[in-house]
N, CA, C and O atoms as CSV, one atom per row, in Angstrom:
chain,resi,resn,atom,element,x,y,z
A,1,UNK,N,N,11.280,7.798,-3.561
A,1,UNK,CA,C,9.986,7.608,-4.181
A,1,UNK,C,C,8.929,7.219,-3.130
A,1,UNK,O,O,7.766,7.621,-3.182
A,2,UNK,N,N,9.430,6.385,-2.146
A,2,UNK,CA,C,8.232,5.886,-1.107
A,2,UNK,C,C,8.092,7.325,-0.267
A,2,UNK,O,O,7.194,8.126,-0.006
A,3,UNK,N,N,9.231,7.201,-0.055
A,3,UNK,CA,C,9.152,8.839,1.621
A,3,UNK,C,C,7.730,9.986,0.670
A,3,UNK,O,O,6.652,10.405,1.091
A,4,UNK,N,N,8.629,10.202,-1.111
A,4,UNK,CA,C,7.562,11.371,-1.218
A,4,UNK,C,C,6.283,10.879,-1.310
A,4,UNK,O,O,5.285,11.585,-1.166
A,5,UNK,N,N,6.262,9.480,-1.587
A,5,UNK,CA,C,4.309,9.170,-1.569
A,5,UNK,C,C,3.770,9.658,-0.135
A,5,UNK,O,O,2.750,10.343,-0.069
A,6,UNK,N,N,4.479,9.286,0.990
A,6,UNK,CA,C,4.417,9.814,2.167
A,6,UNK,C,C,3.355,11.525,2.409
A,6,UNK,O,O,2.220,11.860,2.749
A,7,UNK,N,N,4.444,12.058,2.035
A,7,UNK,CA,C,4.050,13.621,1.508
A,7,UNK,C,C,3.906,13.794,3.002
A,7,UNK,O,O,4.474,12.910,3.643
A,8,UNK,N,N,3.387,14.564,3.596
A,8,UNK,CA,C,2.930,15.003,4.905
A,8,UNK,C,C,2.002,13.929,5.531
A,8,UNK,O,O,1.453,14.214,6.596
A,9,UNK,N,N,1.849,13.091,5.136
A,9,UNK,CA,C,0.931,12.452,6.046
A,9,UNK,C,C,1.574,10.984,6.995
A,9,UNK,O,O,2.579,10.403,6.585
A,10,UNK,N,N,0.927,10.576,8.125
A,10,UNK,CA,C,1.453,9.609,9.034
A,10,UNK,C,C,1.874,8.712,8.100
A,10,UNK,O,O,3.019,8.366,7.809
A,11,UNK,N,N,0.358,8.228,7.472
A,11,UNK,CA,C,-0.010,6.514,7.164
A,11,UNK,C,C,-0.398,6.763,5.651
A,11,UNK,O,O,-1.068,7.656,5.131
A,12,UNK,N,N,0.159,5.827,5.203
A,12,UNK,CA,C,-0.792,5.551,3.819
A,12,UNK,C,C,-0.801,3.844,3.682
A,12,UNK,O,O,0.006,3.107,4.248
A,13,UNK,N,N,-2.029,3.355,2.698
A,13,UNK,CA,C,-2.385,2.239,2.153
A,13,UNK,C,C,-1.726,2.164,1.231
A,13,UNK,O,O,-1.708,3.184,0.541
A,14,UNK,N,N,-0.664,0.677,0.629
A,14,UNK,CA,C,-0.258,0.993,-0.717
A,14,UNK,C,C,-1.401,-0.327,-1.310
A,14,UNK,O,O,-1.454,-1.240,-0.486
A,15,UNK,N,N,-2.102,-0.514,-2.295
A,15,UNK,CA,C,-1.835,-1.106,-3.115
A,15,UNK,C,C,-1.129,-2.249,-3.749
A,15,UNK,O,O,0.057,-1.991,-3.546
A,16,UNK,N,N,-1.183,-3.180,-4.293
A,16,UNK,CA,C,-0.301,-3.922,-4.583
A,16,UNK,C,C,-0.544,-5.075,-5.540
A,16,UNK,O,O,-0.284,-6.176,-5.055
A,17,UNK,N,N,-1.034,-5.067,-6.931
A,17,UNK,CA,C,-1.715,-5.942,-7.527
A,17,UNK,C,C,-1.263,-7.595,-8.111
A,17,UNK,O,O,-1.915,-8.424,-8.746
A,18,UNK,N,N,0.226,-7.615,-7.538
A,18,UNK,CA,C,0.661,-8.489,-7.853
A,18,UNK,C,C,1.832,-8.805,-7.070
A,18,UNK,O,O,2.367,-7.900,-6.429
A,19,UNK,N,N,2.472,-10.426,-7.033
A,19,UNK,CA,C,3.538,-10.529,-6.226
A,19,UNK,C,C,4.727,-9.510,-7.009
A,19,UNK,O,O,5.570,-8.856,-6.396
A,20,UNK,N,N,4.595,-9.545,-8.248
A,20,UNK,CA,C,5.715,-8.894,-9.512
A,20,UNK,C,C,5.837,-7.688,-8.717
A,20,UNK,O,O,6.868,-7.386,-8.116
A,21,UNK,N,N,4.725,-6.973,-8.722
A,21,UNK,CA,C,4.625,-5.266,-8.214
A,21,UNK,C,C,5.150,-5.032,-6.961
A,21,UNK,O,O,6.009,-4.164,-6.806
A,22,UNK,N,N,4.562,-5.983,-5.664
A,22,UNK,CA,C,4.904,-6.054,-4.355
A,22,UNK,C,C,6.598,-6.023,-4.044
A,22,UNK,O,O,7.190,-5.217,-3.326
A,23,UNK,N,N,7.320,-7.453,-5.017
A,23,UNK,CA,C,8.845,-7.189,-4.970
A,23,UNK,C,C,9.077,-6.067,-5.071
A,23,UNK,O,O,9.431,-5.467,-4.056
A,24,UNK,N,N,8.946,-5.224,-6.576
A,24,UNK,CA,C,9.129,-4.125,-6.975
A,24,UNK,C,C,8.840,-2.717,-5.781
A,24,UNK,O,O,9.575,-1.740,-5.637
A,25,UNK,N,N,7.885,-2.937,-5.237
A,25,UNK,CA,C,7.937,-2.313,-4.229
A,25,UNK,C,C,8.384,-2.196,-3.026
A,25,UNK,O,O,8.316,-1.204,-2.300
A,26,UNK,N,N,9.043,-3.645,-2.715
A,26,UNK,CA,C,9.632,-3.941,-1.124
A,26,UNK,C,C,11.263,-2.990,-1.974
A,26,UNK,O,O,11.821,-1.982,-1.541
A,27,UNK,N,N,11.727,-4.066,-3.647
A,27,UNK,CA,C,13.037,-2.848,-3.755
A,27,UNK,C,C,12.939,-1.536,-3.602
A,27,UNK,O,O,13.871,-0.971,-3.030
A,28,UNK,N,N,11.952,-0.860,-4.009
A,28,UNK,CA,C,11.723,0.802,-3.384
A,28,UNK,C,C,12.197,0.727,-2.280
A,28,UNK,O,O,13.326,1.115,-1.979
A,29,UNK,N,N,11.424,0.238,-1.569
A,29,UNK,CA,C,11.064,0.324,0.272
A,29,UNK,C,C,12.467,-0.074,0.779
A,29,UNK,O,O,13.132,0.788,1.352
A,30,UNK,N,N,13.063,-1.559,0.578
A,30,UNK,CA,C,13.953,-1.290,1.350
A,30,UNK,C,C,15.368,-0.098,0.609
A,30,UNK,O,O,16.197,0.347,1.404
A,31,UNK,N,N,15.437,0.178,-0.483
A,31,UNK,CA,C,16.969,1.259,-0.812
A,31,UNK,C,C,16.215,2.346,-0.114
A,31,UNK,O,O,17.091,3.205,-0.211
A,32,UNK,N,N,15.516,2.778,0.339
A,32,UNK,CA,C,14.693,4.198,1.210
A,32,UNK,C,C,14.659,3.588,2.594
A,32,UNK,O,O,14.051,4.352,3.343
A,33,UNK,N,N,15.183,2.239,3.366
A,33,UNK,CA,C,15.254,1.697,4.591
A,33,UNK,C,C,14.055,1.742,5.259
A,33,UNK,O,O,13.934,1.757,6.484
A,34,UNK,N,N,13.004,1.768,4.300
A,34,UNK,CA,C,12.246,1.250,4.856
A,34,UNK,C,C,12.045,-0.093,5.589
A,34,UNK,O,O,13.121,-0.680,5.470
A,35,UNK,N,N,11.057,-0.979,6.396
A,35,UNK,CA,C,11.341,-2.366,7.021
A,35,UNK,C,C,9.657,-2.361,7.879
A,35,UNK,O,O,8.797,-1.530,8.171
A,36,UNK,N,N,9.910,-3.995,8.040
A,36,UNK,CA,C,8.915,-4.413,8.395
A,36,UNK,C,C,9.393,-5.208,10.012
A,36,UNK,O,O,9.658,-6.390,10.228
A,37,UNK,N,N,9.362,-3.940,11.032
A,37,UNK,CA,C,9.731,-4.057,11.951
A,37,UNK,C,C,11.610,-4.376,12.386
A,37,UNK,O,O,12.428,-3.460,12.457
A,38,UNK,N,N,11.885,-5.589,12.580
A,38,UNK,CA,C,13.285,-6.478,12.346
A,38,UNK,C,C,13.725,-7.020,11.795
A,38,UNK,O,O,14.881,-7.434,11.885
A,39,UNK,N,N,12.537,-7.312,10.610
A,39,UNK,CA,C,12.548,-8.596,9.748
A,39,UNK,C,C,13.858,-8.383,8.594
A,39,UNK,O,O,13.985,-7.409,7.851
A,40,UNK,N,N,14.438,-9.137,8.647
A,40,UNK,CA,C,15.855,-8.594,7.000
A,40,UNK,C,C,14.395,-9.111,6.106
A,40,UNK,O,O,13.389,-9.773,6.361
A,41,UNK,N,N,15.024,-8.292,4.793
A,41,UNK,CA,C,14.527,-7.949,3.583
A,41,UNK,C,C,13.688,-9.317,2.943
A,41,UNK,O,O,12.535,-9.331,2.512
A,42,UNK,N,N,14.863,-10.690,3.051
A,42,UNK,CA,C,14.752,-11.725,2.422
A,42,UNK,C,C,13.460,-12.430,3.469
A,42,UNK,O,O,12.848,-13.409,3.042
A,43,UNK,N,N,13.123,-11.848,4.843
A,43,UNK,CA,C,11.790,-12.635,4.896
A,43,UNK,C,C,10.474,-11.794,5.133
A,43,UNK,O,O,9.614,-11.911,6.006
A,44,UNK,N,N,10.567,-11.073,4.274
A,44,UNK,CA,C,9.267,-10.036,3.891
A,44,UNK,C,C,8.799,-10.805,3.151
A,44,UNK,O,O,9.488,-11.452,2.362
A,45,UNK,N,N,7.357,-10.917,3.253
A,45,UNK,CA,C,6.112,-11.356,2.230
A,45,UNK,C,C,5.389,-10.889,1.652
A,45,UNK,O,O,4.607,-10.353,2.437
A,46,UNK,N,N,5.030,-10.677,0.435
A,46,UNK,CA,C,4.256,-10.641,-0.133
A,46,UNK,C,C,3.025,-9.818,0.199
A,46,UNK,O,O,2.635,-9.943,1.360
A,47,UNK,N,N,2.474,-9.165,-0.428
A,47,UNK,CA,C,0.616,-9.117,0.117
A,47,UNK,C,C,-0.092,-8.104,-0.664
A,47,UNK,O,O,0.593,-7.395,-1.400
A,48,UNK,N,N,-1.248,-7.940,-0.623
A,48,UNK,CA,C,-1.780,-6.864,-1.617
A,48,UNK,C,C,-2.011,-5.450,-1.312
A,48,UNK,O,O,-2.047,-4.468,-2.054
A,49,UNK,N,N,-2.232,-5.642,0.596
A,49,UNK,CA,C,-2.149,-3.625,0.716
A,49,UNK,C,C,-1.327,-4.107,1.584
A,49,UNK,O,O,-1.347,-5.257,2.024
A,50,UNK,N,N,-0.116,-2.725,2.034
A,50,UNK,CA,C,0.916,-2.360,2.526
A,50,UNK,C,C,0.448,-1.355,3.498
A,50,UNK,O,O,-0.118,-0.458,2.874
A,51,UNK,N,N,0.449,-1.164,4.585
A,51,UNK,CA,C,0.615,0.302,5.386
A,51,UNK,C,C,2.218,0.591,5.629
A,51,UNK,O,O,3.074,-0.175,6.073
A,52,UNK,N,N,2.338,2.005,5.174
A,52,UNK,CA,C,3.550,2.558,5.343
A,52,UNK,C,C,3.813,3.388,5.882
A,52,UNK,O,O,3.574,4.367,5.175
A,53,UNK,N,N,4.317,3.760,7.069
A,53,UNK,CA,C,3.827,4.934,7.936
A,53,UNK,C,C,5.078,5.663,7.886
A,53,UNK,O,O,5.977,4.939,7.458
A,54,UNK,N,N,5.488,6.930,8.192
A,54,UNK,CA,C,6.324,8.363,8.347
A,54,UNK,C,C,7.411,7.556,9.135
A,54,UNK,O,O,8.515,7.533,8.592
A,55,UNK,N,N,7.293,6.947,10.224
A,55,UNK,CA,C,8.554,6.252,10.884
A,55,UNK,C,C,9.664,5.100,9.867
A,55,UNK,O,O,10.718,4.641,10.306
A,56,UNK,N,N,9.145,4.836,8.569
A,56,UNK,CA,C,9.974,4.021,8.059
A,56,UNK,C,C,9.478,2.777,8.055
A,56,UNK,O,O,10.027,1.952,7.325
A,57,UNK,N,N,8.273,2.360,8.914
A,57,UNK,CA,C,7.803,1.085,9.069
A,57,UNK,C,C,6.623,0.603,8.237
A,57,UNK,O,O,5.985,1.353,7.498
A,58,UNK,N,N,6.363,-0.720,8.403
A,58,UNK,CA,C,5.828,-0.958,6.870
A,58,UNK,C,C,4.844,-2.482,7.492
A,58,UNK,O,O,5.501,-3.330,8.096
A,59,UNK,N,N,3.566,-2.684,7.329
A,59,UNK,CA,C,3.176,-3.541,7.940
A,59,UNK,C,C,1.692,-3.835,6.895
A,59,UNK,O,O,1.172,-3.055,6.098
A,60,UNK,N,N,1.272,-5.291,7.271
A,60,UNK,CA,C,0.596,-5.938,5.755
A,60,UNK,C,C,-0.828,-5.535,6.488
A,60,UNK,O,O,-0.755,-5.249,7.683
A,61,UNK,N,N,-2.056,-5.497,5.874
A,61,UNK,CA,C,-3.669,-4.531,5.956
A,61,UNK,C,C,-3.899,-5.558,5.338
A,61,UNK,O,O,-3.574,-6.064,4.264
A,62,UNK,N,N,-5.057,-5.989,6.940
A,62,UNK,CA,C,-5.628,-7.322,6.435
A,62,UNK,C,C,-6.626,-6.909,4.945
A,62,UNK,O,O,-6.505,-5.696,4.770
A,63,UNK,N,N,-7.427,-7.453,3.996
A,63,UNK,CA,C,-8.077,-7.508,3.334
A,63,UNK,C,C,-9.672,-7.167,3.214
A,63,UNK,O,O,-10.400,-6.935,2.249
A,64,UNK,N,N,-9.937,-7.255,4.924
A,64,UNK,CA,C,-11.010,-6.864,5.391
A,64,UNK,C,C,-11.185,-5.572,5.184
A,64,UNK,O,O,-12.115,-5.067,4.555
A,65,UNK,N,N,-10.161,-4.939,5.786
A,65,UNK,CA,C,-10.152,-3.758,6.528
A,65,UNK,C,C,-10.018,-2.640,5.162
A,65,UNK,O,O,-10.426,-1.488,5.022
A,66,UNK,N,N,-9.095,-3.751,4.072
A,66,UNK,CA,C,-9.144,-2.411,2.843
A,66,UNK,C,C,-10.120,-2.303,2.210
A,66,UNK,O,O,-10.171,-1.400,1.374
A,67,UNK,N,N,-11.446,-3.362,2.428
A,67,UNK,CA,C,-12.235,-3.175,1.612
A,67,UNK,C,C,-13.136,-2.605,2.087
A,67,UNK,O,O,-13.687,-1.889,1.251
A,68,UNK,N,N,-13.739,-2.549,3.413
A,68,UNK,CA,C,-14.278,-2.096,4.303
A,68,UNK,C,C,-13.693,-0.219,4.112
A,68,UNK,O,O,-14.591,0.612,4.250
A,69,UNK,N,N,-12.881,0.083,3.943
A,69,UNK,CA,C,-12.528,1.044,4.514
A,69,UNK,C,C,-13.303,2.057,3.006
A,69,UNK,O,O,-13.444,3.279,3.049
A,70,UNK,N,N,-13.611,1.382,2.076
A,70,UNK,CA,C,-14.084,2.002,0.919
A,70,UNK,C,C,-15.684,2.299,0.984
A,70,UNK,O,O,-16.191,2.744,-0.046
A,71,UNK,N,N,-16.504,2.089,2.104
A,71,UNK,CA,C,-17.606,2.145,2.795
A,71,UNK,C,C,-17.883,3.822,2.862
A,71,UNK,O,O,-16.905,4.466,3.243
A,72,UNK,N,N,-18.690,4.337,2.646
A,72,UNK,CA,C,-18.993,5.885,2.693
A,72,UNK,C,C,-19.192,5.664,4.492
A,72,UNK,O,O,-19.121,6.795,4.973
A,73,UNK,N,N,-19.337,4.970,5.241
A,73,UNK,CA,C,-19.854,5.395,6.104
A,73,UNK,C,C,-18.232,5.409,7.517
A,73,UNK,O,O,-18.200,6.036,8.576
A,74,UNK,N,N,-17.260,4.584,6.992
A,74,UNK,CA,C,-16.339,4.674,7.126
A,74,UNK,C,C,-15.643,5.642,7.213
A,74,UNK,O,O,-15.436,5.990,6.050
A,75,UNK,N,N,-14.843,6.706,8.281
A,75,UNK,CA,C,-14.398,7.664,8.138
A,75,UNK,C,C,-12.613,7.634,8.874
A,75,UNK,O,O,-12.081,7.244,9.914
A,76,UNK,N,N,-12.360,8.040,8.093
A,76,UNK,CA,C,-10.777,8.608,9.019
A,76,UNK,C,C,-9.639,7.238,8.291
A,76,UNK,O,O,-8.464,7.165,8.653
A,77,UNK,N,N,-10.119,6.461,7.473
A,77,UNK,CA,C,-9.130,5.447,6.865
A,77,UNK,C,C,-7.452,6.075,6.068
A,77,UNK,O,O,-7.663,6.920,5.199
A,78,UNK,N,N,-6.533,5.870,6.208
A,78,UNK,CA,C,-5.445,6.487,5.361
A,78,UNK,C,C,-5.931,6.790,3.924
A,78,UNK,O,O,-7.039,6.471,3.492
A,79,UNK,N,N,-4.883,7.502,3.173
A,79,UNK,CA,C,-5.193,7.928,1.376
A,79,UNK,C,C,-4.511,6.322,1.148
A,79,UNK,O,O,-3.573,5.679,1.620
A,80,UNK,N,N,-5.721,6.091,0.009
A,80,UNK,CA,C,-4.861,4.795,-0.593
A,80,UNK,C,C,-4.160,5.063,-2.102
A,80,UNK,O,O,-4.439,5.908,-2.952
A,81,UNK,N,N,-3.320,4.195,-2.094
A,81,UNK,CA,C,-2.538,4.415,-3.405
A,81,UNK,C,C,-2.384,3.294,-3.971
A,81,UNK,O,O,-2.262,2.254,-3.325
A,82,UNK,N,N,-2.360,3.368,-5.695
A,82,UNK,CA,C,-2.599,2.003,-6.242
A,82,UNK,C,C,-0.191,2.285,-6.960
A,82,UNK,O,O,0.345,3.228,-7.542
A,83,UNK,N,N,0.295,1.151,-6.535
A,83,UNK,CA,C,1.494,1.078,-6.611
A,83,UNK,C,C,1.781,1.376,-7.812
A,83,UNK,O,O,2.458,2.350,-8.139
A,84,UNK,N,N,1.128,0.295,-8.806
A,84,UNK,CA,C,1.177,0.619,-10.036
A,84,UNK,C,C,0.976,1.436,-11.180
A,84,UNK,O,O,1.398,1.370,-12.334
A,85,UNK,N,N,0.061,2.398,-10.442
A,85,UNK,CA,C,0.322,3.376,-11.157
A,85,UNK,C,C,1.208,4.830,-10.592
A,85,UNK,O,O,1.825,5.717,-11.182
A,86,UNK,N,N,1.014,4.647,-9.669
A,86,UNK,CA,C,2.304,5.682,-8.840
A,86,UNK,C,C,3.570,5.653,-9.425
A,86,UNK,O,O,4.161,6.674,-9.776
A,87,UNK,N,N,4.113,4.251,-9.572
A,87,UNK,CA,C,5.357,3.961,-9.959
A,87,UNK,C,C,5.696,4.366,-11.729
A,87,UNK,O,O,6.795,4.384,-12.283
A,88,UNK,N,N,4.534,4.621,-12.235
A,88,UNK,CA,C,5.086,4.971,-13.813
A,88,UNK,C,C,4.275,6.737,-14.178
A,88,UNK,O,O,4.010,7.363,-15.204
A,89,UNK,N,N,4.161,6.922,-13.058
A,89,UNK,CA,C,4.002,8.567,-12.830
A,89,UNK,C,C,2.180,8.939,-13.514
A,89,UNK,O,O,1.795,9.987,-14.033
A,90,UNK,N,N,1.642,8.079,-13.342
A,90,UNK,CA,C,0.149,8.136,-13.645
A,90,UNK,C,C,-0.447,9.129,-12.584
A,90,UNK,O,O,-0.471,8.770,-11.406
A,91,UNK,N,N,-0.849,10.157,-12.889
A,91,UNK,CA,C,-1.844,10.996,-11.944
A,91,UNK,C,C,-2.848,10.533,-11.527
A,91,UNK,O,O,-3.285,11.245,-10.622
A,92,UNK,N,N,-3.519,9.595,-11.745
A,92,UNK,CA,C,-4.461,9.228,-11.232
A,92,UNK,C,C,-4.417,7.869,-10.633
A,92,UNK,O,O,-4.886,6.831,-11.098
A,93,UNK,N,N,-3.600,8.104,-9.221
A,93,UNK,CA,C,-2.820,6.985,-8.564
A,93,UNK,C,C,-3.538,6.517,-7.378
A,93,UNK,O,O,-3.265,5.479,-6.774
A,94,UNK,N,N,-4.576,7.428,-7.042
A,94,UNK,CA,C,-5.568,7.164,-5.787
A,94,UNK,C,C,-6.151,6.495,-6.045
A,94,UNK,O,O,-6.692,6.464,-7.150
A,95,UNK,N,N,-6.367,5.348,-4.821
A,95,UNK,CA,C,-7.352,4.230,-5.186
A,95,UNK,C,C,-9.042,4.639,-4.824
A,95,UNK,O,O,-9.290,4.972,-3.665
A,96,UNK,N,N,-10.209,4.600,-5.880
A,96,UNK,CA,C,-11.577,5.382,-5.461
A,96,UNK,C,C,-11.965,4.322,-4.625
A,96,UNK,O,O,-12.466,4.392,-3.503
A,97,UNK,N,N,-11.589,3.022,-5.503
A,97,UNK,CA,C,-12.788,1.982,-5.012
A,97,UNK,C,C,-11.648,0.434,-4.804
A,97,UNK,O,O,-10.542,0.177,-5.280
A,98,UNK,N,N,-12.526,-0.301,-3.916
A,98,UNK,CA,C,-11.663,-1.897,-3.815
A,98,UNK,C,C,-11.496,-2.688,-5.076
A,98,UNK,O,O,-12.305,-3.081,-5.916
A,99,UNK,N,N,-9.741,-2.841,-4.909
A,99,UNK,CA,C,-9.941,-3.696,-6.523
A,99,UNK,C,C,-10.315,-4.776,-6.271
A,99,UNK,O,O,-10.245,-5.549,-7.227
A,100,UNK,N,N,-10.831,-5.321,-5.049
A,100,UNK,CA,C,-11.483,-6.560,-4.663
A,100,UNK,C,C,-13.169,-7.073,-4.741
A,100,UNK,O,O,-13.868,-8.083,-4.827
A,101,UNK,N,N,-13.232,-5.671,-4.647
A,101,UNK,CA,C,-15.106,-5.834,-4.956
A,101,UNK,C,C,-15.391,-5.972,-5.999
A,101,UNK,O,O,-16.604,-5.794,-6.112
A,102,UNK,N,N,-14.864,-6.240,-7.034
A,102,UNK,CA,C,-15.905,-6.566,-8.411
A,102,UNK,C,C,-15.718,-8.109,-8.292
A,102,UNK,O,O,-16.680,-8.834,-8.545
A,103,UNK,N,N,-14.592,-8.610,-7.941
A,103,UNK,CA,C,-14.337,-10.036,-7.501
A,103,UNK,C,C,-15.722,-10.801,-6.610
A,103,UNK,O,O,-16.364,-11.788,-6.967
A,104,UNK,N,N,-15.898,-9.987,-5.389
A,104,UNK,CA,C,-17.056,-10.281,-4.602
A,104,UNK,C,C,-18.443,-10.289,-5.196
A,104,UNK,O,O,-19.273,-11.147,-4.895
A,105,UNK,N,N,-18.710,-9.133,-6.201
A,105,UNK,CA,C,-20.115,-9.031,-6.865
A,105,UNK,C,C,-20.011,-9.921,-8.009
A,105,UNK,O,O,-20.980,-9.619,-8.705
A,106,UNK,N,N,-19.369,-10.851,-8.584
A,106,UNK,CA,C,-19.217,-11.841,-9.610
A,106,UNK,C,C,-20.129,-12.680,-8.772
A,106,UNK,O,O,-20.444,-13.811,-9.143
C-alpha cells in the first residue's frame, strides 16, 4: 500500500492527522520495511507530515515547510497525500491546501 502510493515518483509528503492515523501508518510502513533510517520500529515518533522516499526511507517535514510548500509561488515541492483518506480508498486523497492554515487564520 505505501510502495504503490509511491507510484513512480522519488518523494512524497504523507499527511497525518492524528497520532491514531500516524501508528496506523508507521504499521503500513514498517510490514512494507519501510524505516526511519536505523531506528527499530518501537522508537519512531509520531508527527503530522511524513516524507517517504522510493529508497524505503521515511523522515518527519518540519511544519514550516508543509505549509509553506502550499504557496503558489513555491515550486517543485513533492505530491502530498492526506493518509486518511488514501487508506479507505477515497479518490480524492491529494492534499490542495494546509490542514494547518485555517488553524493560523482563526
Amino acid at each position: 500500500m505505501i510502495k504503490e502510493m509511491l507510484g513512480n515518483e522519488e518523494k512524497v509528503w504523507v499527511y497525518l492527522s492524528s497520532d491514531e492515523i500516524c501508528k496506523k501508518f508507521f504499521d503500513a510502513a514498517a510490514s512494507e520495511s519501510f524505516r526511519f533510517g536505523d531506528l527499530p520500529r518501537d522508537k519512531w515518533q509520531t508527527g503530522y507530515v511524513i516524507a517517504v522516499h522510493s529508497d524505503r526511507n521515511m523522515g518527519h517535514v518540519p511544519l514550516f515547510l508543509w505549509v509553506r510548500s502550499f504557496d503558489p509561488e513555491v515550486k517543485g515541492s513533492p505530491i502530498k497525500i492526506d493518509y486518511s483518506k488514501y487508506a479507505i480508498g477515497d479518490k480524492s486523497f491529494l492534499c490542495e491546501q494546509s490542514n494547518f492554515m485555517a488553524e493560523y487564520q482563526k
